[in-house]
N, CA, C and O atoms as a Tinker XYZ file with bonds, in Angstrom:
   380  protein
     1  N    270.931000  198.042000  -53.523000    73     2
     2  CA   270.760000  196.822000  -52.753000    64     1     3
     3  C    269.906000  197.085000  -51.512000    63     2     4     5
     4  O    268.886000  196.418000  -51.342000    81     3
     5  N    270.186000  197.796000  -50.851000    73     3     6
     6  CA   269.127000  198.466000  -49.703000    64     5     7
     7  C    268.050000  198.505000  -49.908000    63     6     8     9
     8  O    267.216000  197.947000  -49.194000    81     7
     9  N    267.743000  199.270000  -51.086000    73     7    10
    10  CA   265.286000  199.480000  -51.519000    64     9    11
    11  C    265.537000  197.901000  -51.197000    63    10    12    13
    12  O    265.185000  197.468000  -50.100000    81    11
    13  N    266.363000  196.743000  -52.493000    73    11    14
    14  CA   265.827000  195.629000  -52.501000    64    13    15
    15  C    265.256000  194.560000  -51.308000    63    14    16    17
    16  O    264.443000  193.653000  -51.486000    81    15
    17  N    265.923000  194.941000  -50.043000    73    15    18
    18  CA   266.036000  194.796000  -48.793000    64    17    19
    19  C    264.502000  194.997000  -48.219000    63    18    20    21
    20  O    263.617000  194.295000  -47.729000    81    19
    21  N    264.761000  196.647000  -48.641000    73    19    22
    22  CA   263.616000  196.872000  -48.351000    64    21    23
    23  C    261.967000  196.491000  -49.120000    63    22    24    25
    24  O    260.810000  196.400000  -48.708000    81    23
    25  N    262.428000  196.399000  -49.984000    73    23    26
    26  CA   261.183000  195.991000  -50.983000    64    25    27
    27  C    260.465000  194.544000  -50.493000    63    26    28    29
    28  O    259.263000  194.329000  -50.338000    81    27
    29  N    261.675000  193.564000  -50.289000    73    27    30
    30  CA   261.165000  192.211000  -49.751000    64    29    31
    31  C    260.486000  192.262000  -48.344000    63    30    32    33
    32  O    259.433000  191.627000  -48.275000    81    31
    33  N    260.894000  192.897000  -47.219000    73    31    34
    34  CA   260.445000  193.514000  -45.686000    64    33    35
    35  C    259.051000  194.030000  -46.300000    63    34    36    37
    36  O    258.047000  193.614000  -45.722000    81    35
    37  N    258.878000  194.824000  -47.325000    73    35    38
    38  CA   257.307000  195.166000  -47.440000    64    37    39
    39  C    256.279000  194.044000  -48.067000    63    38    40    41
    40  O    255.092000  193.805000  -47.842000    81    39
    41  N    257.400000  193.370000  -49.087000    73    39    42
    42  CA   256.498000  192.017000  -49.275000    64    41    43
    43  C    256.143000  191.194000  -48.636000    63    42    44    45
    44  O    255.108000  190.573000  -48.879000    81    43
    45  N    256.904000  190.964000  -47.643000    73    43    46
    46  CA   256.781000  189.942000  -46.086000    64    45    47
    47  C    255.491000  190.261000  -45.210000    63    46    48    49
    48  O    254.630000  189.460000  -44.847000    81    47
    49  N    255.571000  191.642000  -44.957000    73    47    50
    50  CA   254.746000  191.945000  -44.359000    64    49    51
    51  C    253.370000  192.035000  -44.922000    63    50    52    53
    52  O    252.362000  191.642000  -44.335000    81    51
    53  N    253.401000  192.543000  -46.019000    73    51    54
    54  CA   252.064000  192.521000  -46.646000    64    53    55
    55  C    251.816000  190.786000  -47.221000    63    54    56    57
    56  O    250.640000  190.694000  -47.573000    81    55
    57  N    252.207000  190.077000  -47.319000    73    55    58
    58  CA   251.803000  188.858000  -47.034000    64    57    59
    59  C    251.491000  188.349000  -45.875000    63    58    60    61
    60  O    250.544000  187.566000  -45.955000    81    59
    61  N    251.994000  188.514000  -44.643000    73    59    62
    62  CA   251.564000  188.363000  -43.422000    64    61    63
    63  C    250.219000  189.358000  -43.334000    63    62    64    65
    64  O    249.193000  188.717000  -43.105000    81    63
    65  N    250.016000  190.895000  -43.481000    73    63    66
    66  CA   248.446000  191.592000  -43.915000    64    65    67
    67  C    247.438000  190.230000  -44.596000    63    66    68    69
    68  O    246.760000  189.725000  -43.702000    81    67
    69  N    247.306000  189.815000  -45.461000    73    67    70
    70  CA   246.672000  188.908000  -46.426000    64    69    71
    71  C    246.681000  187.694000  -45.630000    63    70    72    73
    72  O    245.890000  186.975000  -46.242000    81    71
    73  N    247.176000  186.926000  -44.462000    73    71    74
    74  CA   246.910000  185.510000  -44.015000    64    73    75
    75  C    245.369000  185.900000  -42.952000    63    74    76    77
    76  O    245.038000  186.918000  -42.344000    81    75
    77  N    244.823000  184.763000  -43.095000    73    75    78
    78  CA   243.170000  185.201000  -42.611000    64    77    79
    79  C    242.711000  184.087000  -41.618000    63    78    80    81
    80  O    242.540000  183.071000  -42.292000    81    79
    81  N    242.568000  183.959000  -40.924000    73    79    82
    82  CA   241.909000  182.702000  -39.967000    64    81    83
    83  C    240.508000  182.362000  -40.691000    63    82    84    85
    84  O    239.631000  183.074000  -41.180000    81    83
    85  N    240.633000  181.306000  -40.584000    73    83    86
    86  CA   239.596000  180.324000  -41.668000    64    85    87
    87  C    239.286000  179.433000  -40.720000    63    86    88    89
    88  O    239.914000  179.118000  -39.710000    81    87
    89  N    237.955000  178.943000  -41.259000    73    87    90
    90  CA   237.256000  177.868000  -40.199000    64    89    91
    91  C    237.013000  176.323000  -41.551000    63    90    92    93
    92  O    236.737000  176.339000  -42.750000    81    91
    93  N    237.134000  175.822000  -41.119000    73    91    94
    94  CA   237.036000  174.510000  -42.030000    64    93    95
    95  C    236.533000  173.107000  -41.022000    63    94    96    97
    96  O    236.880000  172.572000  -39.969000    81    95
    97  N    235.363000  172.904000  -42.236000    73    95    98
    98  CA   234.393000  171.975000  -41.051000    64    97    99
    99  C    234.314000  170.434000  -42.368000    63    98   100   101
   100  O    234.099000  170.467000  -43.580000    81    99
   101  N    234.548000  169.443000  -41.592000    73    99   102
   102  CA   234.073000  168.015000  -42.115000    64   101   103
   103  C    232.698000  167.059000  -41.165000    63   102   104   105
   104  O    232.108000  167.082000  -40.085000    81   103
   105  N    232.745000  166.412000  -42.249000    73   103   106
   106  CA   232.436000  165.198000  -41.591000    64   105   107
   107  C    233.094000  164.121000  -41.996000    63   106   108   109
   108  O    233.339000  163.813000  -43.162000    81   107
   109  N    233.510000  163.287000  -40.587000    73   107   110
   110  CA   234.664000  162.125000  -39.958000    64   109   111
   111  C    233.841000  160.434000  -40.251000    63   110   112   113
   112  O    232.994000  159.821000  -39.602000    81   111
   113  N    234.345000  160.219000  -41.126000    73   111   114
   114  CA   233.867000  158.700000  -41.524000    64   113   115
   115  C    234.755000  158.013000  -40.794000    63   114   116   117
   116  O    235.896000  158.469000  -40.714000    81   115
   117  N    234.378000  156.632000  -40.031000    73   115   118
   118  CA   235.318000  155.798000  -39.597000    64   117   119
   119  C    235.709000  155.735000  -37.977000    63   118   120   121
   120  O    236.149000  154.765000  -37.360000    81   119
   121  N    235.342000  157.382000  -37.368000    73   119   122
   122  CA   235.513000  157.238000  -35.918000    64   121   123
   123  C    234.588000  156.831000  -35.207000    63   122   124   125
   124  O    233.461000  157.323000  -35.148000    81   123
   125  N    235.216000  155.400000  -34.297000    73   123   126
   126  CA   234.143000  154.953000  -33.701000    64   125   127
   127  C    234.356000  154.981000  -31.818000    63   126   128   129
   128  O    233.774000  154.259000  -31.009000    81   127
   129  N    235.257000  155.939000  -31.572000    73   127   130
   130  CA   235.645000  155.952000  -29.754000    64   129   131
   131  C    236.535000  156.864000  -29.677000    63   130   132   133
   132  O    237.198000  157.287000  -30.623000    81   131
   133  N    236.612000  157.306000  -28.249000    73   131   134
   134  CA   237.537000  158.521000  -27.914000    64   133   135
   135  C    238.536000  158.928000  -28.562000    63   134   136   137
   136  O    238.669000  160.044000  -29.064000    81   135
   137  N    239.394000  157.913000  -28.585000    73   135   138
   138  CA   240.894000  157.309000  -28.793000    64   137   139
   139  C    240.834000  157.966000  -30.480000    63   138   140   141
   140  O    241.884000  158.340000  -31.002000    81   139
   141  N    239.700000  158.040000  -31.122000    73   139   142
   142  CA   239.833000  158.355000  -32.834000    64   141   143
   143  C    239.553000  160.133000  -32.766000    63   142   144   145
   144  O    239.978000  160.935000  -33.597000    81   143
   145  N    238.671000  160.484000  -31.464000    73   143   146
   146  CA   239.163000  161.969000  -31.964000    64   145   147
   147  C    240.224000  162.312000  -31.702000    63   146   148   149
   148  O    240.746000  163.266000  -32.279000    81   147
   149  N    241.074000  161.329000  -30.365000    73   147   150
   150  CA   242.524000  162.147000  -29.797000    64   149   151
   151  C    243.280000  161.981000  -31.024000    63   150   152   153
   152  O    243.825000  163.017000  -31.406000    81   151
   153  N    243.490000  160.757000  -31.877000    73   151   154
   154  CA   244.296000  160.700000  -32.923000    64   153   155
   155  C    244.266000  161.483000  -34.041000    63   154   156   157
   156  O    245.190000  161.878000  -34.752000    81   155
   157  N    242.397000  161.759000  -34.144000    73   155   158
   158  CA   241.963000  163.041000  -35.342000    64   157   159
   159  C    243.097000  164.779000  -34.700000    63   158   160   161
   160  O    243.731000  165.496000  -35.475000    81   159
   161  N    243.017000  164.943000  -33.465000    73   159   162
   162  CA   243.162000  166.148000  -33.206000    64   161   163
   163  C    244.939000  166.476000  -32.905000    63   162   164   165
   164  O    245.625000  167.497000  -32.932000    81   163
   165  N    245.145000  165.372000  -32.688000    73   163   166
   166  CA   246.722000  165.489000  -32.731000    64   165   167
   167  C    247.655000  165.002000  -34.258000    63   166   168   169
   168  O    248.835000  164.664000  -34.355000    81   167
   169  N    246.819000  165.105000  -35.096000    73   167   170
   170  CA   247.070000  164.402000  -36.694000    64   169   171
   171  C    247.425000  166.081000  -36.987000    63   170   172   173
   172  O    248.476000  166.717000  -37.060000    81   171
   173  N    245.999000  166.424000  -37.108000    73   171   174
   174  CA   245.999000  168.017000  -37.647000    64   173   175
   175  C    246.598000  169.279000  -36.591000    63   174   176   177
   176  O    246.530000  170.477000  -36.866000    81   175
   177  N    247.079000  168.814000  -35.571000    73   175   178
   178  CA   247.649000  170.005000  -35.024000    64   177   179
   179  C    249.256000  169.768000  -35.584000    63   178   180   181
   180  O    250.001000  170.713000  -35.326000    81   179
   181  N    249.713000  168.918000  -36.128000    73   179   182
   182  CA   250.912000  168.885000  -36.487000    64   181   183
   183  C    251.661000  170.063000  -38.045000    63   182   184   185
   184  O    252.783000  170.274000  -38.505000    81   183
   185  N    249.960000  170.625000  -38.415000    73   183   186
   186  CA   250.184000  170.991000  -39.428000    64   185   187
   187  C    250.691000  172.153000  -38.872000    63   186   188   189
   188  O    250.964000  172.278000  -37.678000    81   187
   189  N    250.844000  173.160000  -39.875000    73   187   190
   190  CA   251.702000  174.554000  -39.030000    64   189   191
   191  C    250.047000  175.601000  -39.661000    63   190   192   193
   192  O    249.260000  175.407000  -40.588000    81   191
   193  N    250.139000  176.553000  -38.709000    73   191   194
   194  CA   249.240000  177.116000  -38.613000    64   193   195
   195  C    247.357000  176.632000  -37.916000    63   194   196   197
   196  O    246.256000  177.182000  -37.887000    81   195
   197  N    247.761000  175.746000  -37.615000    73   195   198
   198  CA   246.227000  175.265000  -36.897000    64   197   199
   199  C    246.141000  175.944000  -35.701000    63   198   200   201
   200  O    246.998000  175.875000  -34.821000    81   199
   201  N    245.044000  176.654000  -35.640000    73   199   202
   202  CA   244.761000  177.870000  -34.176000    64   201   203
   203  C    243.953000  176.469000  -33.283000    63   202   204   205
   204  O    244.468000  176.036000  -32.252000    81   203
   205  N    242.922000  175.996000  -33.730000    73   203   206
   206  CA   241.822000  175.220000  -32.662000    64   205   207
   207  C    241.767000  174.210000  -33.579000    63   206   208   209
   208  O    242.460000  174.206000  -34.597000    81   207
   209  N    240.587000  172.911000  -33.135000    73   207   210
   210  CA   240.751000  171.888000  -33.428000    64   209   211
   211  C    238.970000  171.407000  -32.463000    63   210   212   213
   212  O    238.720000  171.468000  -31.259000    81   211
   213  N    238.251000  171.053000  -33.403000    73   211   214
   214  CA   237.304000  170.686000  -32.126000    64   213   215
   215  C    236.689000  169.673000  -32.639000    63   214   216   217
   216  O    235.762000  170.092000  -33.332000    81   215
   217  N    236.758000  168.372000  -32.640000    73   215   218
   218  CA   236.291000  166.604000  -33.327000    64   217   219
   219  C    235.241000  166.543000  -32.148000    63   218   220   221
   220  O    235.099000  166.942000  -30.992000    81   219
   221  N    234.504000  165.711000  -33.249000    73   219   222
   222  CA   233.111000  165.386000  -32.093000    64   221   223
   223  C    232.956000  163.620000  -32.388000    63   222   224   225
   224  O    232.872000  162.953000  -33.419000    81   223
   225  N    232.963000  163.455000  -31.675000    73   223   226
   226  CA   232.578000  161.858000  -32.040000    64   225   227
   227  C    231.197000  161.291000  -32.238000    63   226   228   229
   228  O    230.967000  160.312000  -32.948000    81   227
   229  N    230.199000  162.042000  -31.494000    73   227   230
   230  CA   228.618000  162.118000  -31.941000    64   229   231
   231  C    228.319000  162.371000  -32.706000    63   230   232   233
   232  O    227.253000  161.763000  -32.797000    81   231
   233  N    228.461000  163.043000  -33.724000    73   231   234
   234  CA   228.231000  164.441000  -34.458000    64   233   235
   235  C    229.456000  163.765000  -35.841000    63   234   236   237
   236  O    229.235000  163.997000  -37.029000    81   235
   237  N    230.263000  163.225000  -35.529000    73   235   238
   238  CA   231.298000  162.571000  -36.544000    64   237   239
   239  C    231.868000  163.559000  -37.032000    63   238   240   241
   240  O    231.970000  163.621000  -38.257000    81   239
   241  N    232.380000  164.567000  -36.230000    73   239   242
   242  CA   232.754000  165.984000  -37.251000    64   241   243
   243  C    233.570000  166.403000  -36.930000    63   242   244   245
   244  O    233.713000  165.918000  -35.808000    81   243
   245  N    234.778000  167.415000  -37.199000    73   243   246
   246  CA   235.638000  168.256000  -37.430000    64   245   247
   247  C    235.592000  169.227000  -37.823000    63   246   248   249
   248  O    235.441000  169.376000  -39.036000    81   247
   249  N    235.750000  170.809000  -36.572000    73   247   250
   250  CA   236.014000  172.144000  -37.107000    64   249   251
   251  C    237.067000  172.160000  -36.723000    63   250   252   253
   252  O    237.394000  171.508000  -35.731000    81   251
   253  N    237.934000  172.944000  -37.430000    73   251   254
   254  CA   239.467000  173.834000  -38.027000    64   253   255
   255  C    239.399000  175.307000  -37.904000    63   254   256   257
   256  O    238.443000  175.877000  -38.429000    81   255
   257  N    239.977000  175.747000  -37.499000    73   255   258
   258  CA   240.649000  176.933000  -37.731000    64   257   259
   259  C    241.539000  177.046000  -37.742000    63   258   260   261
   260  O    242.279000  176.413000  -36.989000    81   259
   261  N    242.043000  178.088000  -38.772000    73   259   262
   262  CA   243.633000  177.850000  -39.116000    64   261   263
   263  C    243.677000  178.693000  -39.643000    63   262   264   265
   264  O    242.687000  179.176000  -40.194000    81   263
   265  N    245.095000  179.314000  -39.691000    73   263   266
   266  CA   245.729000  180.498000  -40.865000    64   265   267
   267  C    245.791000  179.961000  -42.278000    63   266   268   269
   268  O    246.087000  178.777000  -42.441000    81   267
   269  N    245.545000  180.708000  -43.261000    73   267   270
   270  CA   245.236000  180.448000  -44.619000    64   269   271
   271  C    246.232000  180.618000  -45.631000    63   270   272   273
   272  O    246.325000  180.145000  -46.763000    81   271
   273  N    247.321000  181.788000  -44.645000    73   271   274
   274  CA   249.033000  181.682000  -45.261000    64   273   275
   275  C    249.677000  180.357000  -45.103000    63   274   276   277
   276  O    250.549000  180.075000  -45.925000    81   275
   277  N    249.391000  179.506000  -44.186000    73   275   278
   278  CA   250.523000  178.443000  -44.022000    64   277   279
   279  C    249.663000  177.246000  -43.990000    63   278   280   281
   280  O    250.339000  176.218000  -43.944000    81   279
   281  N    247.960000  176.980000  -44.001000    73   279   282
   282  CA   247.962000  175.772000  -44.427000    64   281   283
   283  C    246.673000  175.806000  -45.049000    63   282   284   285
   284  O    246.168000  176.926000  -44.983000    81   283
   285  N    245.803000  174.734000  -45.776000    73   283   286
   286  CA   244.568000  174.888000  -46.374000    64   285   287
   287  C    243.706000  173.866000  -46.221000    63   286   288   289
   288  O    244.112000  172.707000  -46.130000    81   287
   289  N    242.594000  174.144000  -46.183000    73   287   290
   290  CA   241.217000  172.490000  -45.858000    64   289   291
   291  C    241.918000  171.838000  -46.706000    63   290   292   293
   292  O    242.433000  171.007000  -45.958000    81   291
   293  N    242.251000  171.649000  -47.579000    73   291   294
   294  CA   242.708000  170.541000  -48.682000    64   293   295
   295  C    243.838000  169.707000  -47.928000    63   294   296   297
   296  O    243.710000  168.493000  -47.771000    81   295
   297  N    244.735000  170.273000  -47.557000    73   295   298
   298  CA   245.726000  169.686000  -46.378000    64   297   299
   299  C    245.024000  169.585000  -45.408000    63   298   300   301
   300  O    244.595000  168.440000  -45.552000    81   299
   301  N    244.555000  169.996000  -44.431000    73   299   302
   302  CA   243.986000  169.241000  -43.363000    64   301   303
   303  C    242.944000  168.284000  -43.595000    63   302   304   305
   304  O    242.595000  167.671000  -42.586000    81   303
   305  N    242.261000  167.950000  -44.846000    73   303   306
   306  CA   241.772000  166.606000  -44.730000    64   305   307
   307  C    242.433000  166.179000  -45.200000    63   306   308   309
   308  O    242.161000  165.027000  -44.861000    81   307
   309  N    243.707000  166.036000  -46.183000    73   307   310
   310  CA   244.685000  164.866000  -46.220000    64   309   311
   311  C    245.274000  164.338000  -45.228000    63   310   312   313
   312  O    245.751000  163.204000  -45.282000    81   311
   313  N    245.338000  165.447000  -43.697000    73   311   314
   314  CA   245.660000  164.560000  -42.970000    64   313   315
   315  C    245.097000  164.083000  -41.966000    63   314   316   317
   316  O    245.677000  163.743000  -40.935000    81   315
   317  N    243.636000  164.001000  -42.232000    73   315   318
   318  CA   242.736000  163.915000  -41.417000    64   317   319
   319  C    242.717000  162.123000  -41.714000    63   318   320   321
   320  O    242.750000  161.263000  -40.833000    81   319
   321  N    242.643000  161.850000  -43.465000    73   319   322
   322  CA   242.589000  160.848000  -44.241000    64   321   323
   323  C    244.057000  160.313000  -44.385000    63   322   324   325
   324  O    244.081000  159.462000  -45.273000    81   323
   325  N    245.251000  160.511000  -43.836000    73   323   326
   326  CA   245.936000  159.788000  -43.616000    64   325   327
   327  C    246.187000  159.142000  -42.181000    63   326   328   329
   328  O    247.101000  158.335000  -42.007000    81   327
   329  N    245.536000  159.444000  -41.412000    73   327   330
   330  CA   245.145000  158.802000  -40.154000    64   329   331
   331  C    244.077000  157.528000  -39.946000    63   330   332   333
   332  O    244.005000  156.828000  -38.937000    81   331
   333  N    243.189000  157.396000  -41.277000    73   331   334
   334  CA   242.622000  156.720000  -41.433000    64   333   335
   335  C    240.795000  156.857000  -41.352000    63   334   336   337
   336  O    240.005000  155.922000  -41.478000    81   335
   337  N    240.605000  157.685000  -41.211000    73   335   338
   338  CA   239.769000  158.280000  -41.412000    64   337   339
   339  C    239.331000  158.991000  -43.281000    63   338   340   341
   340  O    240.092000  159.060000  -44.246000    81   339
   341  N    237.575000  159.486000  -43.162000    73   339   342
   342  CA   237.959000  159.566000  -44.464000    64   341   343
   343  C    236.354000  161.502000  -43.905000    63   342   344   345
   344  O    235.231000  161.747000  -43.465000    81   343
   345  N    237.497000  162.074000  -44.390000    73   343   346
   346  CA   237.056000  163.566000  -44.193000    64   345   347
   347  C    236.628000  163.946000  -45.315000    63   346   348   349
   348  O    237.398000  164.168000  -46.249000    81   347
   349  N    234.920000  164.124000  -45.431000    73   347   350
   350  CA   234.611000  165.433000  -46.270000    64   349   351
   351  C    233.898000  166.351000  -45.915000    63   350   352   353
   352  O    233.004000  166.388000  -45.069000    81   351
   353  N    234.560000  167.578000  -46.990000    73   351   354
   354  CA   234.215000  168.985000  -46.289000    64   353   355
   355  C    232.732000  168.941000  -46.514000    63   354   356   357
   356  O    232.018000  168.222000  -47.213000    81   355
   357  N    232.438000  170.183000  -45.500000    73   355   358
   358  CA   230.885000  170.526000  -45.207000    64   357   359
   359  C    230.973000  172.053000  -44.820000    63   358   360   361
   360  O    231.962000  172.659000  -44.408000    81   359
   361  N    230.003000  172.414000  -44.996000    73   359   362
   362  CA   229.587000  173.960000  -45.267000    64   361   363
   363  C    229.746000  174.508000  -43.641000    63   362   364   365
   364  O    228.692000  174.249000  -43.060000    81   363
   365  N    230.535000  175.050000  -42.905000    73   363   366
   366  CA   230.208000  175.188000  -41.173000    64   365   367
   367  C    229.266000  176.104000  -40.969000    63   366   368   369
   368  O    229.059000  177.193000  -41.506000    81   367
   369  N    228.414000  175.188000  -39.641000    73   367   370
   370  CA   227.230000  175.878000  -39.450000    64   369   371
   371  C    227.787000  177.653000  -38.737000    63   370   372   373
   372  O    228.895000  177.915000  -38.270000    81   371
   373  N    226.720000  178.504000  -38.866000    73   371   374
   374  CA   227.229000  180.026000  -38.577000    64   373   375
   375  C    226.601000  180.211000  -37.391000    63   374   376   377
   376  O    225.407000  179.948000  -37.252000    81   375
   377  N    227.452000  180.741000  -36.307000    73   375   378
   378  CA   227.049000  180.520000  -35.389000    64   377   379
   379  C    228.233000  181.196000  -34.692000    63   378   380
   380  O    228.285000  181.236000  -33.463000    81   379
């Protein structure tokens, strides 16, 4: 019973090794004033694992970063698009 203990403590951890900060970039259909990035940026910080958050309202866009163990672009534009907005992904510029 103990290895087994131990066996899971090494699986834990080496799953925590494997989570990766990821950048995930859209473009924001539908925002038309301040008030839609504060709602864009407090939508997706609710998710678990979101590090930053940076909506542009000029630019109509959304970068993400986030841990890749606990959440994924696919979820953060669902809840980008359940806010009312309609998010699709885009390639982020490198930089």
């Amino acid at each position: 019973m103990k290895n087994f203990g131990i066996m899971i403590m090494l699986f834990g951890f080496s799953q925590i090794a494997l989570a990766e900060t990821r950048n995930a970039c859209f473009s924001v259909e539908g925002m038309t004033c301040t008030t839609c990035t504060v709602t864009t940026k407090a939508a997706v910080k609710k998710l678990n694992g979101i590090k930053d958050i940076q909506v542009s309202l000029n630019e109509k866009s959304a970068v993400i970063k986030y841990d890749d163990a606990l959440t994924s672009s696919d979820e953060i534009k669902k809840k980008i698009d359940s806010v009312g907005y309609k998010a699709t992904s885009k390639q982020c510029d490198k930089g």
